[in-house]
C-alpha positions in Angstrom: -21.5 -9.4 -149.8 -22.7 -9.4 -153.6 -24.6 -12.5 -154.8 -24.5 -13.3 -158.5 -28.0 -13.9 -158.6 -30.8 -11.6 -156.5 -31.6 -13.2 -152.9 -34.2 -12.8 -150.3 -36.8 -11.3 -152.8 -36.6 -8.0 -150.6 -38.2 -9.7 -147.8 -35.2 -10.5 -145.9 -32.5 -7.8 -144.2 -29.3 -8.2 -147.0 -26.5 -8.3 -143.9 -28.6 -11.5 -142.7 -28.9 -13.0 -145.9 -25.1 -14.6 -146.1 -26.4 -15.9 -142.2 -29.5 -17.5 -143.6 -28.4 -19.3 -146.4 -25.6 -20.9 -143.7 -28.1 -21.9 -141.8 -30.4 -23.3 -144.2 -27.2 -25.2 -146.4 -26.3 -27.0 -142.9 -30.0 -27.7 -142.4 -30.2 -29.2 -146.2 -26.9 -31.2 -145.9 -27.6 -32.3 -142.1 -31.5 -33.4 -143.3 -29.9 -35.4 -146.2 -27.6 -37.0 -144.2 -29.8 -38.1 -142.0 -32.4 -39.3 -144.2 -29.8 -41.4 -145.7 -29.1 -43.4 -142.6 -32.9 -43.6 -142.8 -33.2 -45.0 -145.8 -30.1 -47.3 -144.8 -32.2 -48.7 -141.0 -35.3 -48.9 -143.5 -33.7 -51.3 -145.7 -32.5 -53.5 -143.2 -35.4 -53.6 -140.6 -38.0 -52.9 -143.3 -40.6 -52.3 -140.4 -43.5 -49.8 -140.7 -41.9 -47.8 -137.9 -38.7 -47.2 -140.0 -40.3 -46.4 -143.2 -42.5 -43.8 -140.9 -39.4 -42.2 -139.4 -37.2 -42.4 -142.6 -40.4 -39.8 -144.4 -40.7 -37.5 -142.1 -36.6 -37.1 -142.5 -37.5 -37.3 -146.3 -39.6 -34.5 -145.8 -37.6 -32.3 -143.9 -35.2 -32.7 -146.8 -37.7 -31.2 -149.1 -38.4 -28.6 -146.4 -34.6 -27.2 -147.1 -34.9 -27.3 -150.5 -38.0 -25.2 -150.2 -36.5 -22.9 -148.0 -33.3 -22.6 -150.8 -35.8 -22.1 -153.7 -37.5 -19.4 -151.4 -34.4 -17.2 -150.5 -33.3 -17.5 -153.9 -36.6 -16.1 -155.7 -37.8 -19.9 -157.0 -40.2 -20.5 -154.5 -43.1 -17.5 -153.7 -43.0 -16.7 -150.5 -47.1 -17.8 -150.5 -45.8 -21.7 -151.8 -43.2 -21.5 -149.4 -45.6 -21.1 -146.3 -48.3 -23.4 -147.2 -45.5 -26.4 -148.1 -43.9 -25.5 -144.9 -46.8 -25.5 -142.8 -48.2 -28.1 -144.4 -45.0 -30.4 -144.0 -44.9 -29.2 -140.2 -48.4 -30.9 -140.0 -47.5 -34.1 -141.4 -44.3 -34.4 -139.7 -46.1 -34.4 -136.5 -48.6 -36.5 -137.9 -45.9 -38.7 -138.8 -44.1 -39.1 -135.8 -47.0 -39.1 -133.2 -48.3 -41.9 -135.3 -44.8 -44.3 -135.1 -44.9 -43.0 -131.6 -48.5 -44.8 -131.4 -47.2 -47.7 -133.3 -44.6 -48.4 -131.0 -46.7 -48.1 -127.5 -46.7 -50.9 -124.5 -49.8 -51.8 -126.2 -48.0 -53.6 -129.5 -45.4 -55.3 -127.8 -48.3 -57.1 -125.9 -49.8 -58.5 -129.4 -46.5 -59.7 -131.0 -43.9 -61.2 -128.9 -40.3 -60.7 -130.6 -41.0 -58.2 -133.2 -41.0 -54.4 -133.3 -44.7 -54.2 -133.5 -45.2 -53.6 -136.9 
């Protein structure tokens, strides 16, 4: 299969490259999605928790998109692995911290909210 514009920037095997940008598409568009039911809970708890978990979907949008711009050429592969590592990192900051947030711990200090 012949792309219009160069892919993979040599680095990636051109019979996996039509496999890869499946992947990554779905992984944009399911991301997206899913961030926008985030966004949509966020509004209408607007709790710290939701606005926690509604970034780290934000970010795994951005993640995709990163991954796009690299298989297309945009993104240097160097870019590409420190934003990606570095969005790993606060990802799992992110959600071990709402994780903290929502312990047995919080529910103890304020009776009838989520905590936050």
């Amino acid at each position: 299969m012949q792309f219009p514009i160069p892919v993979g920037g040599g680095w990636v095997d051109p019979q996996l490259t039509p496999i890869l940008l499946v992947v990554i598409v779905l992984a944009a568009i399911g991301t997206t999605v899913l961030f926008c039911f985030g966004v949509v809970a966020y509004s209408r708890r607007r709790s710290r928790r939701y606005l926690l978990i509604t970034a780290v979907l934000g970010l795994l949008v951005i993640r995709s998109i990163v991954g796009l711009g690299t298989v297309f050429g945009l993104v240097p592969m160097t870019v590409h692995h420190l934003v990606e590592h570095g969005f790993d990192f606060s990802i799992a900051v992110l959600v071990l911290y709402a994780v903290y947030r929502s312990g047995p711990g919080s529910q103890r200090r304020s009776l009838g909210s989520d905590g936050d």
